[in-house]
MOPAC internal coordinates of N, CA, C and O (Angstrom, degrees):
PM7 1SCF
backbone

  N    0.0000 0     0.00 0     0.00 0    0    0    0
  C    1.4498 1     0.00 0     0.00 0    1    0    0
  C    1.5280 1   108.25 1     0.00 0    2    1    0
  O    1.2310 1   121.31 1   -39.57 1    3    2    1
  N    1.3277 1   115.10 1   140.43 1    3    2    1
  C    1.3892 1   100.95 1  -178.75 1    5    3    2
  C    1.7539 1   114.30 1  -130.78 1    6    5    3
  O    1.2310 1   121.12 1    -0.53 1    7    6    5
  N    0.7335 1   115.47 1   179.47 1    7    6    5
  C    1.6145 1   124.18 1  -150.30 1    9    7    6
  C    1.4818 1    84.16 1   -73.27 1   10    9    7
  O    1.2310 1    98.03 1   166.19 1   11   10    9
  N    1.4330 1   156.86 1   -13.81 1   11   10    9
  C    1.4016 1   157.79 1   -89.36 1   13   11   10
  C    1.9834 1    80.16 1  -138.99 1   14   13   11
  O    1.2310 1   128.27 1   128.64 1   15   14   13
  N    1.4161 1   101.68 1   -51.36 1   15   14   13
  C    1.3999 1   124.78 1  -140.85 1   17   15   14
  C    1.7024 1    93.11 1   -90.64 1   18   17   15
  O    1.2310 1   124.29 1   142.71 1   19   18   17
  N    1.3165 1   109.37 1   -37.29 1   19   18   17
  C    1.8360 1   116.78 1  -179.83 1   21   19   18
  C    1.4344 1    94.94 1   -48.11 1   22   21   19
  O    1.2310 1   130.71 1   117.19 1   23   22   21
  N    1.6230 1    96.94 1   -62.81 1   23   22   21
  C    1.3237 1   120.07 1  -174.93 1   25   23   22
  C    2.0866 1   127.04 1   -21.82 1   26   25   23
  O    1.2310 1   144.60 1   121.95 1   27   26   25
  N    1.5880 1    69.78 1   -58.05 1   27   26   25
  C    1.7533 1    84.70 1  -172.09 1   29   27   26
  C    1.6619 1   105.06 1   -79.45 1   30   29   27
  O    1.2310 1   124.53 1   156.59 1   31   30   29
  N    1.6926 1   108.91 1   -23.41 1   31   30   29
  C    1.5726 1    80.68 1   172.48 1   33   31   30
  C    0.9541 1   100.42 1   -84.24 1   34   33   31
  O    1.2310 1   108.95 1   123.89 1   35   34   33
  N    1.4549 1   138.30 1   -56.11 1   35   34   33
  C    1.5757 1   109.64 1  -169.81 1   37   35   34
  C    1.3123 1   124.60 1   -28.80 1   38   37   35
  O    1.2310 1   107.12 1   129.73 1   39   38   37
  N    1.6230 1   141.60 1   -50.27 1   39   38   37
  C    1.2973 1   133.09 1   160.68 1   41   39   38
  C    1.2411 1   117.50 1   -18.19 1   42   41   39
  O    1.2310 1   118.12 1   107.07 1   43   42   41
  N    1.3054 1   121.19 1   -72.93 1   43   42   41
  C    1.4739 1   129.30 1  -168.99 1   45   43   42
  C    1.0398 1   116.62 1   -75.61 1   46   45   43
  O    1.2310 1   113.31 1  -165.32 1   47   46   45
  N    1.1784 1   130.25 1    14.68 1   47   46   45
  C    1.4841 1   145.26 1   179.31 1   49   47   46
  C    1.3214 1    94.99 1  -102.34 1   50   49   47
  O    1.2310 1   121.24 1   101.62 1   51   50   49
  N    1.3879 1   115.22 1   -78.38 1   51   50   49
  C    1.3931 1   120.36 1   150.30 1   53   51   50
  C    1.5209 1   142.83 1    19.71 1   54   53   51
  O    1.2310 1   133.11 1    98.43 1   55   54   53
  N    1.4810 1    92.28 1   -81.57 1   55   54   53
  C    1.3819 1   132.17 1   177.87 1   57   55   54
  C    1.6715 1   115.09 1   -75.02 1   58   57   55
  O    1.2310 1   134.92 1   135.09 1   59   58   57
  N    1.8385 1    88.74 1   -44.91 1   59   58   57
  C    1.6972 1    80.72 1  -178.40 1   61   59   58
  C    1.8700 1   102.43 1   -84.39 1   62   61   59
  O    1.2310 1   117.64 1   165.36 1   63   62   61
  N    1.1649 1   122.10 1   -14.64 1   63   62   61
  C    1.6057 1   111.16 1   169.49 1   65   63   62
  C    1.4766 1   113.47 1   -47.44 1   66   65   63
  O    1.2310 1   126.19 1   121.36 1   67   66   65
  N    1.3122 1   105.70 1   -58.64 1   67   66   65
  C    1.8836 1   125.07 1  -169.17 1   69   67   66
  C    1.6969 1    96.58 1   -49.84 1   70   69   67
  O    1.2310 1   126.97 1   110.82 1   71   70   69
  N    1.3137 1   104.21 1   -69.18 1   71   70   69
  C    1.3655 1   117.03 1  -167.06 1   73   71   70
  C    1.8072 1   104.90 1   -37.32 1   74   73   71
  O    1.2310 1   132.67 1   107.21 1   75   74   73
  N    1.2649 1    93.13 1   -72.79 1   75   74   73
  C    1.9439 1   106.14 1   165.33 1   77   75   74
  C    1.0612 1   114.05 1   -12.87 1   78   77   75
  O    1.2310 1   116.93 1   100.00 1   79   78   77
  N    1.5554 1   123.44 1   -80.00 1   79   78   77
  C    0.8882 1   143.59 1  -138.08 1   81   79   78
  C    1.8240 1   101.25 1   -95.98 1   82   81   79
  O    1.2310 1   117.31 1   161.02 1   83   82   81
  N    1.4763 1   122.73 1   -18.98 1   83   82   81
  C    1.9386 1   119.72 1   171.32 1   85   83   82
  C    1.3402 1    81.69 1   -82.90 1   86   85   83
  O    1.2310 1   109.28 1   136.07 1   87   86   85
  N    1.7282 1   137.69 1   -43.93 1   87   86   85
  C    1.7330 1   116.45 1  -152.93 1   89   87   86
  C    1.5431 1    95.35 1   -87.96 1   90   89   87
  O    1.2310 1   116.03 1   152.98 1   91   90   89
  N    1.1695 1   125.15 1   -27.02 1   91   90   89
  C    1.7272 1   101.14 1   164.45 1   93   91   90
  C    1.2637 1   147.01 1   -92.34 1   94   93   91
  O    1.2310 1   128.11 1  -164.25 1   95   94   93
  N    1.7375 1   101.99 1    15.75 1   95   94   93
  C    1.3933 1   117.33 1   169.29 1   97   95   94
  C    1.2861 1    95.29 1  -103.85 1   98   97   95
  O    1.2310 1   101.42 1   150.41 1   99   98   97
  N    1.4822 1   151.46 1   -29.59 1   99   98   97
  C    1.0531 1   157.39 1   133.50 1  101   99   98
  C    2.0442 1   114.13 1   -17.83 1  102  101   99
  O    1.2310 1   129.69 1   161.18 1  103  102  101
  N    0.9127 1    98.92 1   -18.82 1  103  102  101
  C    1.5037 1    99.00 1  -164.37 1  105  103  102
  C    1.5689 1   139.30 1    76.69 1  106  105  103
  O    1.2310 1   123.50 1  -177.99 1  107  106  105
  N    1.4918 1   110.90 1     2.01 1  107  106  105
  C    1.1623 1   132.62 1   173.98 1  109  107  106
  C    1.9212 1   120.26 1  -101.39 1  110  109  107
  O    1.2310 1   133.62 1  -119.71 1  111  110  109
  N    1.4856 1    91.27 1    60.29 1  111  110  109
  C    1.5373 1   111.42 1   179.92 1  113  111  110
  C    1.3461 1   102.18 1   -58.79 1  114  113  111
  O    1.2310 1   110.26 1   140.37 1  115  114  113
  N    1.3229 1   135.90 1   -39.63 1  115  114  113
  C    1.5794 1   148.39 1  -178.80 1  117  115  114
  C    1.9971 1    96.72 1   -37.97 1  118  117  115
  O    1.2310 1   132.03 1   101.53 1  119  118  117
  N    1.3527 1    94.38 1   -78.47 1  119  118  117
  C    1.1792 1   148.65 1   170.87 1  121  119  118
  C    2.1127 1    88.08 1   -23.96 1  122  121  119
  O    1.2310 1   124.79 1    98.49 1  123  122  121
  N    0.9387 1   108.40 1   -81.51 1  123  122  121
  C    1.7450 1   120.83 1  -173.54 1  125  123  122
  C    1.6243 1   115.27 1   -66.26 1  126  125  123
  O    1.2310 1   121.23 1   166.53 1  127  126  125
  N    1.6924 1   115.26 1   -13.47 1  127  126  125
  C    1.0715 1   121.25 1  -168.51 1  129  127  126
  C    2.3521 1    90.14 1   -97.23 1  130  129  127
  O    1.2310 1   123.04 1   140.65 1  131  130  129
  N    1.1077 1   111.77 1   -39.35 1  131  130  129
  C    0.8467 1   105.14 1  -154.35 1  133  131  130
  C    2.3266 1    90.46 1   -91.27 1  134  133  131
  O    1.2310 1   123.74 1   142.43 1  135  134  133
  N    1.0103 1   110.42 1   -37.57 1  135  134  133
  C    1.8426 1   100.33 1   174.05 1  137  135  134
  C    1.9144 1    91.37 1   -65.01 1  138  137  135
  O    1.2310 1   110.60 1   155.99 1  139  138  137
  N    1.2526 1   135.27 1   -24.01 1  139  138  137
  C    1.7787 1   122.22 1   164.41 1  141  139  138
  C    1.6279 1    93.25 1   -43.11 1  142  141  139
  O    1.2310 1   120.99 1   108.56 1  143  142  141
  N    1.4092 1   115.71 1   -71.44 1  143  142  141
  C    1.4715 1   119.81 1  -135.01 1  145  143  142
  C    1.2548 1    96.92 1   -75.42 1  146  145  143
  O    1.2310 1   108.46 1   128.30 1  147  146  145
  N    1.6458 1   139.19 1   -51.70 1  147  146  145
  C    1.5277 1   130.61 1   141.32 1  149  147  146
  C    0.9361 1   116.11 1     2.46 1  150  149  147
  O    1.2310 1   105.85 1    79.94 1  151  150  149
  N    1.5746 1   143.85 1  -100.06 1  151  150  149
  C    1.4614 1   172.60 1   105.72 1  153  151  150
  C    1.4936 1    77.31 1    53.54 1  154  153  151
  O    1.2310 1   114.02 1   111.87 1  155  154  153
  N    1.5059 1   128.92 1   -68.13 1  155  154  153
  C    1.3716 1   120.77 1  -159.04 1  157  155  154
  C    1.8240 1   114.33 1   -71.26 1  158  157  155
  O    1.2310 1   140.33 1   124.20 1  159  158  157
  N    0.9841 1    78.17 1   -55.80 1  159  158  157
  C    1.3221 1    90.75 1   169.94 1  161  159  158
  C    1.5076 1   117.11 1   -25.86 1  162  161  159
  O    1.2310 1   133.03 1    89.38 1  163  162  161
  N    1.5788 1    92.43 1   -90.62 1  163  162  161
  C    1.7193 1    97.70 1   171.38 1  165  163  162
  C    1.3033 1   114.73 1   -38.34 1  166  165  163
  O    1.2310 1   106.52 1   136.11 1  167  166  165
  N    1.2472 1   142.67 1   -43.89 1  167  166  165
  C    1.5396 1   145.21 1  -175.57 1  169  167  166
  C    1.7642 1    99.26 1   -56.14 1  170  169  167
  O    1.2310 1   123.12 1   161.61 1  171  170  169
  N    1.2312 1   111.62 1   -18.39 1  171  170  169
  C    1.4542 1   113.81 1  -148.35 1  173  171  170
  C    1.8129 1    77.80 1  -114.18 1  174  173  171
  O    1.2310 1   109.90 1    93.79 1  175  174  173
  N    0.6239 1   136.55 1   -86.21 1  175  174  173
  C    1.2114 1   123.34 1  -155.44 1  177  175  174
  C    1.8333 1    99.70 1   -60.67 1  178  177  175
  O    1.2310 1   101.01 1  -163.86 1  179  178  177
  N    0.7593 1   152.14 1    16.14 1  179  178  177
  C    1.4405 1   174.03 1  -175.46 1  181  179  178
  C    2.0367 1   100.76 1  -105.30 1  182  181  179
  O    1.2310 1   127.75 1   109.05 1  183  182  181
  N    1.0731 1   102.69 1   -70.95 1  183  182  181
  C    1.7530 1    96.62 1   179.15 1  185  183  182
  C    1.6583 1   134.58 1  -106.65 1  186  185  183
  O    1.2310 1   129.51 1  -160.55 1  187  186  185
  N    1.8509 1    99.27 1    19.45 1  187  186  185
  C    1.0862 1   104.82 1   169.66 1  189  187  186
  C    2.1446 1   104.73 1   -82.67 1  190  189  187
  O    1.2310 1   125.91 1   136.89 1  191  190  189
  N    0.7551 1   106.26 1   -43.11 1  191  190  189
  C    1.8580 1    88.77 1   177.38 1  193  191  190
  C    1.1495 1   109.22 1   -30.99 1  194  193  191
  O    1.2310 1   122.25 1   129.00 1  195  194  193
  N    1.6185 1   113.30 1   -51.00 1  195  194  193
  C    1.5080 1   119.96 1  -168.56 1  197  195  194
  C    1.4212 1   125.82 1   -61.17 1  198  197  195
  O    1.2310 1   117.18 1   131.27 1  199  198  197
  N    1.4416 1   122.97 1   -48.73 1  199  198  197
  C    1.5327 1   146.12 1   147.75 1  201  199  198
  C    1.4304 1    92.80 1   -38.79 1  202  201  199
  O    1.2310 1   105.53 1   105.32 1  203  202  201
  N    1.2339 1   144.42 1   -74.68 1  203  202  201
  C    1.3583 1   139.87 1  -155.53 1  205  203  202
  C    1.8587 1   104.18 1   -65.90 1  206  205  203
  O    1.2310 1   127.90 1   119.67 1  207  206  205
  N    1.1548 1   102.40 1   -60.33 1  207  206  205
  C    1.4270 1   111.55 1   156.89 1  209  207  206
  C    2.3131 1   116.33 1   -25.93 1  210  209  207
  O    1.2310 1   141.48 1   105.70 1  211  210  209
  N    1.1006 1    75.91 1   -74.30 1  211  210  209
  C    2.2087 1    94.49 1   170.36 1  213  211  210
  C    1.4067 1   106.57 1   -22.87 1  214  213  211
  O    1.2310 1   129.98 1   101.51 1  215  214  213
  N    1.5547 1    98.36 1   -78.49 1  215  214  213
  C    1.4411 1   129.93 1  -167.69 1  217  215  214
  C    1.6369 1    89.73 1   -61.16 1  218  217  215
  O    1.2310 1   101.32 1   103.98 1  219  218  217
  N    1.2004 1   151.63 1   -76.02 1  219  218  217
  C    1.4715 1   138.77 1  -151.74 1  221  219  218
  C    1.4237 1   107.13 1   -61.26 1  222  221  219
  O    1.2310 1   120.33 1   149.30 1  223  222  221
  N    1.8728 1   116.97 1   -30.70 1  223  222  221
  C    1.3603 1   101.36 1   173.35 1  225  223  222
  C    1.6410 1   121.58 1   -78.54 1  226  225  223
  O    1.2310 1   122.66 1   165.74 1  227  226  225
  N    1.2625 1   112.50 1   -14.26 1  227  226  225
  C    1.5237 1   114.03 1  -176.39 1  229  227  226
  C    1.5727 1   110.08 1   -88.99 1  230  229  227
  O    1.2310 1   125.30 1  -174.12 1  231  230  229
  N    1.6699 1   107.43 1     5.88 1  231  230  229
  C    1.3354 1   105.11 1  -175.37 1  233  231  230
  C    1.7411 1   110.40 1  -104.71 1  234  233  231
  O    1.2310 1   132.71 1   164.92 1  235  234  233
  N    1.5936 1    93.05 1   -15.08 1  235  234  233
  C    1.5723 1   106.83 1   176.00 1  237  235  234
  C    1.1876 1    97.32 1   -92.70 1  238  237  235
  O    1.2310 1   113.90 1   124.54 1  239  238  237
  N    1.1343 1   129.16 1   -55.46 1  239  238  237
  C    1.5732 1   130.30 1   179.71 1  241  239  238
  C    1.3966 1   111.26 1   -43.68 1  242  241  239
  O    1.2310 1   105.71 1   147.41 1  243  242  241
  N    1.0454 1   144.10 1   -32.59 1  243  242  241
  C    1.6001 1   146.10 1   144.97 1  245  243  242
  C    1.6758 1   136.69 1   -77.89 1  246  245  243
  O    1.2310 1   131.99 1   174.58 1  247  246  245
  N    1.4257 1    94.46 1    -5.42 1  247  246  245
  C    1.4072 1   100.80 1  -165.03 1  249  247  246
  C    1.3674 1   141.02 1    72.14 1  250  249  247
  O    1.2310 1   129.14 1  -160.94 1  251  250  249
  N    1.1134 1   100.00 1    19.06 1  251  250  249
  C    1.3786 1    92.42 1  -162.79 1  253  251  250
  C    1.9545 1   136.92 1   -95.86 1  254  253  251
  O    1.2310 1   120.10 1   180.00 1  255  254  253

């Protein structure tokens, strides 16, 4: 994992706070609930290689 990847989620962490937080003073909670689940998303498809990556070494690392 490299410092590249901390990086970029923090942005969207970031980004998706701000965003949140103009569409629900705005009144468009709909709107702020769903750029959250985005935000996750992308984060998520972002550190599953890595988890998948984890898990294959702890599966050789035991043999199993």
């Amino acid at each position: 994992m490299t410092i590249n990847l901390i990086f970029r989620i923090a942005a969207v962490g970031i980004l998706v706070s701000v965003l949140g937080q103009v569409l629900k003073h705005s009144g468009r909670e709909e709107h702020a609930f769903l750029i959250s689940l985005a935000g996750l998303l992308l984060v998520l498809f972002w550190i599953v290689p890595y988890i998948y990556e984890l898990f294959e070494t702890i599966k050789t690392l035991f043999s199993l």
